[in-house]
DSSP file (Angstrom, degrees, kcal/mol; ACC not computed):
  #  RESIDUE AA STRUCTURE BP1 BP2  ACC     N-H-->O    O-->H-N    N-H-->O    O-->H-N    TCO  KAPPA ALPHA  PHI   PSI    X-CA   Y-CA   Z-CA
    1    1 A X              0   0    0      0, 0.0     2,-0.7     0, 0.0     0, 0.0   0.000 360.0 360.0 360.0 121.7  108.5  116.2   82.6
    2    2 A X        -     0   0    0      2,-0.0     2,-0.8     3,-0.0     3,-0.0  -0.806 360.0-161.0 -80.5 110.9  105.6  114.2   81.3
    3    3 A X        -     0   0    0     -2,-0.7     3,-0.1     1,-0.1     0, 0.0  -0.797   5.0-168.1 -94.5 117.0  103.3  112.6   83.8
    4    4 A X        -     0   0    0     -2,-0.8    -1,-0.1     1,-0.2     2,-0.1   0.368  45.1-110.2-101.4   9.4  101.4  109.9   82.4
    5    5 A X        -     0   0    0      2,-0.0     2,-0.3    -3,-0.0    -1,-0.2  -0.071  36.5 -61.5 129.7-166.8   99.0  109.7   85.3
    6    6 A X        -     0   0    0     -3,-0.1     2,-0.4    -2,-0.1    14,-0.0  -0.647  35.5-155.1 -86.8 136.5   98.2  107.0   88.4
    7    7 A X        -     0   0    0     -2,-0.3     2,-0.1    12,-0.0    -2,-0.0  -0.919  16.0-166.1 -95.7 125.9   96.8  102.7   88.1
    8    8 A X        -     0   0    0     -2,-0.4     2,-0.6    12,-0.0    12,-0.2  -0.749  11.4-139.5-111.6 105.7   95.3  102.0   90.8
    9    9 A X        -     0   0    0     10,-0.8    21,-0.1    -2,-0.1    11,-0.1  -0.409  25.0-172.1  22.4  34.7   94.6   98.3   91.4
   10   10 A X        -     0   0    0     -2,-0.6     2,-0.4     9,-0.1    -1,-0.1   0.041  22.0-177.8 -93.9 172.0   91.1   97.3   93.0
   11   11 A X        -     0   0    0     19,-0.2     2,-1.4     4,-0.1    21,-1.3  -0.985  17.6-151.1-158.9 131.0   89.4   94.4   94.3
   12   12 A X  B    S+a   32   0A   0     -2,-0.4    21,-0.3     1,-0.2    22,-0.1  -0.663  72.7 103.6-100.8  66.8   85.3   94.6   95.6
   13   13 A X  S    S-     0   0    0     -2,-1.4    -1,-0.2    19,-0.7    20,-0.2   0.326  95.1-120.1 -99.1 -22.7   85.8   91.8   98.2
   14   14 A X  S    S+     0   0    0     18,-0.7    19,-0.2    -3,-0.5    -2,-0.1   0.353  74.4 121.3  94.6  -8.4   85.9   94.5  101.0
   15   15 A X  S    S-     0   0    0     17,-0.2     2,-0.7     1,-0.1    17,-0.5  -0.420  72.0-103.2 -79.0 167.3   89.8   93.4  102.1
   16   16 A X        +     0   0    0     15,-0.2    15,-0.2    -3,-0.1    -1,-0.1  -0.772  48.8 172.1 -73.2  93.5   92.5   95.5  102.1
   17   17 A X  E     -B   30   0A   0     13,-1.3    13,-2.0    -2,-0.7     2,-0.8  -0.381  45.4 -92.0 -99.5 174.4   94.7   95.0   99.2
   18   18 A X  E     +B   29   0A   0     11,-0.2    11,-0.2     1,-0.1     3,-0.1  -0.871  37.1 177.6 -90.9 116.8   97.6   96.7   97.8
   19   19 A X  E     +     0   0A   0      9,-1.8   -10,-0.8    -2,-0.8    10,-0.2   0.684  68.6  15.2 -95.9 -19.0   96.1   99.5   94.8
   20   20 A X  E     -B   28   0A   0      8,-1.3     8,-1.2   -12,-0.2    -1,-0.2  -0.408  47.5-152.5 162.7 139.2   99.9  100.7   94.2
   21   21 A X  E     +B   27   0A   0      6,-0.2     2,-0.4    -3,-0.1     6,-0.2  -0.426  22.7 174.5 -70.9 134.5  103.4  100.6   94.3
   22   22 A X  E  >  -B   26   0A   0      4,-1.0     4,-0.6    -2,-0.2    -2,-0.0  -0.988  23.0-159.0-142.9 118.1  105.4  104.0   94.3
   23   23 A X  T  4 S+     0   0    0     -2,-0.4    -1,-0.1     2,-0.1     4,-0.1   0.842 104.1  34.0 -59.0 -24.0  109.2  104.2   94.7
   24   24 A X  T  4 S+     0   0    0      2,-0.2    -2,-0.1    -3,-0.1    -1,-0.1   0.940 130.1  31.2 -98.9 -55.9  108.7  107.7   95.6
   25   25 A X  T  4 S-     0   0    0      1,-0.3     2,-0.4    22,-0.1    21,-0.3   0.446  96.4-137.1 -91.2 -11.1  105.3  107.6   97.4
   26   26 A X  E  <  -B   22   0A   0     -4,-0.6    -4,-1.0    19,-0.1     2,-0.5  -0.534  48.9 -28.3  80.3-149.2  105.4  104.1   98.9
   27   27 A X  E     -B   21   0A   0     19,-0.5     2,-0.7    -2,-0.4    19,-0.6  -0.910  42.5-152.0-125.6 144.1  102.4  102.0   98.8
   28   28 A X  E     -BC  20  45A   0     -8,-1.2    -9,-1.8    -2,-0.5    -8,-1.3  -0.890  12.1-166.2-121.1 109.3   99.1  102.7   98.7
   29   29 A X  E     +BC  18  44A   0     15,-1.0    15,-2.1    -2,-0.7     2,-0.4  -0.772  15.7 177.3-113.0 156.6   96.7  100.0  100.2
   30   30 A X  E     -BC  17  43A   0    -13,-2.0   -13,-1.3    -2,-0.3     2,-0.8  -0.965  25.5-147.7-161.0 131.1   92.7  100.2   99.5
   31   31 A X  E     - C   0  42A   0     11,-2.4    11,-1.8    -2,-0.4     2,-0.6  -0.858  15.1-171.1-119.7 131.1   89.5   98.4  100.2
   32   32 A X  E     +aC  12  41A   0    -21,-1.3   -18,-0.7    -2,-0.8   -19,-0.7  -0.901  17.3 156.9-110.8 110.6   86.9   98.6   97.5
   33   33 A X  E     - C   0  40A   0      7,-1.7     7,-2.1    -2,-0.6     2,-0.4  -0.828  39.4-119.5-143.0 149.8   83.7   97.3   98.5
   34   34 A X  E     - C   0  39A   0     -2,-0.3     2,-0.5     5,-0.2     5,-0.2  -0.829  20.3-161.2 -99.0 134.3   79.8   98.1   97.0
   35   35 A X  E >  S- C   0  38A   0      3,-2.3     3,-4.1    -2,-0.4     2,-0.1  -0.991  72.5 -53.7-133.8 112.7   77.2   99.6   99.6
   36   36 A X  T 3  S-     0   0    0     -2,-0.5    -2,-0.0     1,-0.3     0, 0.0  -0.342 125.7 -18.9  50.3-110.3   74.0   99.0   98.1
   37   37 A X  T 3  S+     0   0    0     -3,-0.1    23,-0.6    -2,-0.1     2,-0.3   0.077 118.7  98.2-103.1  25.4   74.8  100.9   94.2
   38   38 A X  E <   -CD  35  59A   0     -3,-4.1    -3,-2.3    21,-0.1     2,-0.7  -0.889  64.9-155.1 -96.4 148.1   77.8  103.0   95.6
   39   39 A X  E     -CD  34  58A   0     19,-1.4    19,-1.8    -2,-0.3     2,-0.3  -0.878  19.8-167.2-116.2 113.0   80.8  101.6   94.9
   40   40 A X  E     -CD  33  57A   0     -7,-2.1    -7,-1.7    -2,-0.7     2,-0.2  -0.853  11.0-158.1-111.2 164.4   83.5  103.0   97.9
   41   41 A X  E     -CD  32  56A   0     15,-1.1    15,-2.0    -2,-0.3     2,-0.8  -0.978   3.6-163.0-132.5 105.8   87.3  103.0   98.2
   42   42 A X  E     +CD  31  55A   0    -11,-1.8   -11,-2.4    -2,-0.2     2,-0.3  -0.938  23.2 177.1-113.7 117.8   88.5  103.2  101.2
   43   43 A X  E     +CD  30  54A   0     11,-2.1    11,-1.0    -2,-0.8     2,-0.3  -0.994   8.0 176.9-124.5 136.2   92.4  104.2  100.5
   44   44 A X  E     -C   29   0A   0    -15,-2.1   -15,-1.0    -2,-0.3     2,-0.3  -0.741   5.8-167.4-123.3-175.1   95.5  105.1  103.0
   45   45 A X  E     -C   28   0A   0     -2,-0.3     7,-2.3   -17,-0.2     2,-0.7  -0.920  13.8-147.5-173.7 135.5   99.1  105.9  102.5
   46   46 A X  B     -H   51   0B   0    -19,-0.6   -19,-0.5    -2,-0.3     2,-0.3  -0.974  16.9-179.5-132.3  95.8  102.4  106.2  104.6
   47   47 A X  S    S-     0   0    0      3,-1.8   -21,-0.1    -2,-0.7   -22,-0.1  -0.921  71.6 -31.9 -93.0 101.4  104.7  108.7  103.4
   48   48 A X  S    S-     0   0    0     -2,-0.3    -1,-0.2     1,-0.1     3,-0.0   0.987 126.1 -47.2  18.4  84.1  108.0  109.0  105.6
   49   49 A X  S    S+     0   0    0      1,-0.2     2,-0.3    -3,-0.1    -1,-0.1   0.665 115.6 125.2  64.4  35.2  106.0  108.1  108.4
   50   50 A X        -     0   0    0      2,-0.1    -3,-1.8    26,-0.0     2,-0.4  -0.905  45.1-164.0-132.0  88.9  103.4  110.7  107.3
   51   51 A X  B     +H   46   0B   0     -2,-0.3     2,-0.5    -5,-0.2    -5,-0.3  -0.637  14.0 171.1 -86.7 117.0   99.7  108.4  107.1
   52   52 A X        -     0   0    0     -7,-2.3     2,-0.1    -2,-0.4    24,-0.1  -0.992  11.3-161.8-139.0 134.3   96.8  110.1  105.2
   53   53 A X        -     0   0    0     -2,-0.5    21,-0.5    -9,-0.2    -9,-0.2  -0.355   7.4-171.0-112.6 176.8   93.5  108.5  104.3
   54   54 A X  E     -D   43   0A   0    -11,-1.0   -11,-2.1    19,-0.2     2,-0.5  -0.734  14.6-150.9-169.4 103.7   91.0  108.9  102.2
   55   55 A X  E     -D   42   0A   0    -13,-0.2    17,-0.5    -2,-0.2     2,-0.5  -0.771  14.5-174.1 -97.6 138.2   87.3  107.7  101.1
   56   56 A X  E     -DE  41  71A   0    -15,-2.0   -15,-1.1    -2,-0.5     2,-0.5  -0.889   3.5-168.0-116.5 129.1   85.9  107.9   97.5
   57   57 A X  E     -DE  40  70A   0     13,-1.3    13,-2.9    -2,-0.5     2,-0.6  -0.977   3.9-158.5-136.6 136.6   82.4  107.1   96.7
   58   58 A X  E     -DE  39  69A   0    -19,-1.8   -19,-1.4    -2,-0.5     2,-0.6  -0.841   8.5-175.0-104.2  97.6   80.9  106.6   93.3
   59   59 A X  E     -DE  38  68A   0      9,-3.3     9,-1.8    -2,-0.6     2,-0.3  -0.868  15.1-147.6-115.5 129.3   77.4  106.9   92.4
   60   60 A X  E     - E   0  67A   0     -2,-0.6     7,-0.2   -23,-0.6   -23,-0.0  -0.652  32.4-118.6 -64.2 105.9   75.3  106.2   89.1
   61   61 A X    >   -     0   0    0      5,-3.1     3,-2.0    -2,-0.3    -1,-0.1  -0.162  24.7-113.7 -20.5 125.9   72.5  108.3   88.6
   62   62 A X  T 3  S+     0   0    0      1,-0.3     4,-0.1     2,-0.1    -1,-0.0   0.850 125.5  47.1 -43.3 -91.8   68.9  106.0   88.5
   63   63 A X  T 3  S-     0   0    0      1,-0.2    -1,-0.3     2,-0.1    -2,-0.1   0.527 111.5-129.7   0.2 -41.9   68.8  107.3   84.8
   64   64 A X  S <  S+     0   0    0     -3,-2.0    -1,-0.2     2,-0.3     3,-0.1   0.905  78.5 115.9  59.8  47.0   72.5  106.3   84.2
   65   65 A X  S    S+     0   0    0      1,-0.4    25,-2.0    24,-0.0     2,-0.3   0.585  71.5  28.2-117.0 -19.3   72.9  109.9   82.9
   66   66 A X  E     - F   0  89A   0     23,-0.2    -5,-3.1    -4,-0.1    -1,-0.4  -0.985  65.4-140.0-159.8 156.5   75.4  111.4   85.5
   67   67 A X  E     -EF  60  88A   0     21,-2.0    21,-2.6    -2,-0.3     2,-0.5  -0.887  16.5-158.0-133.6 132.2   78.1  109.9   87.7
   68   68 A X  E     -E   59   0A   0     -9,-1.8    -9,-3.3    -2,-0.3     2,-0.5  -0.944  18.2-177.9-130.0 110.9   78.0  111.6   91.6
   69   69 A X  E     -E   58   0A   0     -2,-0.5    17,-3.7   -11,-0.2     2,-0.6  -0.887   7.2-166.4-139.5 127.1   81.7  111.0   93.1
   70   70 A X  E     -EG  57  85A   0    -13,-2.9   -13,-1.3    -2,-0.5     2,-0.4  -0.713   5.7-158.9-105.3 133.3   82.4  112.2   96.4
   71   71 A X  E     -EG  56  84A   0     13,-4.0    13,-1.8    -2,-0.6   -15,-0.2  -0.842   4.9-171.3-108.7 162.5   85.9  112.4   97.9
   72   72 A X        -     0   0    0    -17,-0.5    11,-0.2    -2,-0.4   -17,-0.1   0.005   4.7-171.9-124.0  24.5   86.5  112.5  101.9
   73   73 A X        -     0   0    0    -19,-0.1     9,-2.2     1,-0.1     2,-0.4   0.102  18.2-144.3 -47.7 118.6   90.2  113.3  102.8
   74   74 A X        -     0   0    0    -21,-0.5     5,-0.2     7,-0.2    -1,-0.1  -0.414  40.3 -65.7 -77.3 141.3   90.5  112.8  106.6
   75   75 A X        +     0   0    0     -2,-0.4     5,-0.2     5,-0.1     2,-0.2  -0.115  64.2 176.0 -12.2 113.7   92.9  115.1  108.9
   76   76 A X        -     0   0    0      3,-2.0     5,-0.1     1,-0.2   -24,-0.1  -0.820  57.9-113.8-124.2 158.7   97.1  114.5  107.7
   77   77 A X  S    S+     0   0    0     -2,-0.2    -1,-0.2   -26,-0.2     3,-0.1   0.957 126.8  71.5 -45.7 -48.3  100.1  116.1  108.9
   78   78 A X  S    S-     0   0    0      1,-0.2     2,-0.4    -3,-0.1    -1,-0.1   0.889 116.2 -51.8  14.1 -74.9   99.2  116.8  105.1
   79   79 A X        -     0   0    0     -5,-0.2    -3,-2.0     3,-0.0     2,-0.5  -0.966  65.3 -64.1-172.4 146.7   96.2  119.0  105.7
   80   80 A X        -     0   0    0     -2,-0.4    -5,-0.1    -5,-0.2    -3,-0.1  -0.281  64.4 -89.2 -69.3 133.4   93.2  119.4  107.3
   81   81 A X        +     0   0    0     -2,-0.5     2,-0.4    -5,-0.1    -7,-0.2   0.344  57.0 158.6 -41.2 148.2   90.5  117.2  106.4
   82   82 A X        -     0   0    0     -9,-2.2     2,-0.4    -3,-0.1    -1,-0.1  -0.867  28.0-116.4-147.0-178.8   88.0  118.1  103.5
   83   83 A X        -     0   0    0     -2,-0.4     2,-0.3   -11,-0.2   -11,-0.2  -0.991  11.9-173.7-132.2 151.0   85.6  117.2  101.0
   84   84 A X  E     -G   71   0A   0    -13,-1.8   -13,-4.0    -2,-0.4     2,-0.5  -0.956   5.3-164.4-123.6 143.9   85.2  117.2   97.5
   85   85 A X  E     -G   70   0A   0     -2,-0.3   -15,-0.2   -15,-0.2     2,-0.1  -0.988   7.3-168.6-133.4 141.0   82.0  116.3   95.2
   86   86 A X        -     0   0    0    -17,-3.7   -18,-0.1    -2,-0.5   -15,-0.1  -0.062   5.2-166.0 -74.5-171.4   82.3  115.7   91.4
   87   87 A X        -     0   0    0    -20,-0.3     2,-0.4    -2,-0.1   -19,-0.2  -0.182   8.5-169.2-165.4  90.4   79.2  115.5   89.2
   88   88 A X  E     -F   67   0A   0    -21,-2.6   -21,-2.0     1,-0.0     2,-0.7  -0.782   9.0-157.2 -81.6 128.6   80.2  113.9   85.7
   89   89 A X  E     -F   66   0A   0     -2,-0.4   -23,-0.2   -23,-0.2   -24,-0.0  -0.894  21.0-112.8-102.5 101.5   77.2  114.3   82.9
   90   90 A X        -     0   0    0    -25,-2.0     2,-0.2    -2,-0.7   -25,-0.0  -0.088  22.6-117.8 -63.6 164.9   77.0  112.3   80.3
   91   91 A X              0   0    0      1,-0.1    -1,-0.1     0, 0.0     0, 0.0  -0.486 360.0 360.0 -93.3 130.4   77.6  113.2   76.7
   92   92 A X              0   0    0     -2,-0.2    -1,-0.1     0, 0.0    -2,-0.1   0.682 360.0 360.0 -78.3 360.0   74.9  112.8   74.1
């Protein structure tokens, strides 16, 4: 089986839109809004009647040399809530 990976869909107005449709997974609705120079994603998801959220925030280094993304999964029948931090570096 090849997985050719996720789109998801955004819009920075701050509504809630639909970011993508999943026969399998359902739909996945997300509001993507800028706070100050972070850009967060506020995404949820209802799978058979199983709701798990999620915030993602993306920040540019002053320098524009490294990209700081923090993930926030809240509390699901899933799992218990966690965090995650990236640090991407750019390449010379």
């Amino acid at each position: 089986m090849v997985h050719e990976g996720d789109t998801y869909h955004y819009v920075t107005d701050g509504k809630e839109h639909v970011a993508k449709r999943s026969l399998v997974n359902g739909e996945t609705r997300a509001k993507a809004y800028w706070d100050d120079d972070t850009l967060v994603i506020e995404k949820r998801q209802e799978v058979a009647q199983r709701d798990s959220s999620w915030v993602v925030r993306y920040t540019l280094s002053q320098d524009g040399k490294s990209l700081a993304v923090t993930h926030h999964v809240n509390k699901s029948s899933f799992s218990d809530a966690f965090d995650l931090s990236l640090t991407f570096e750019k390449q010379q």
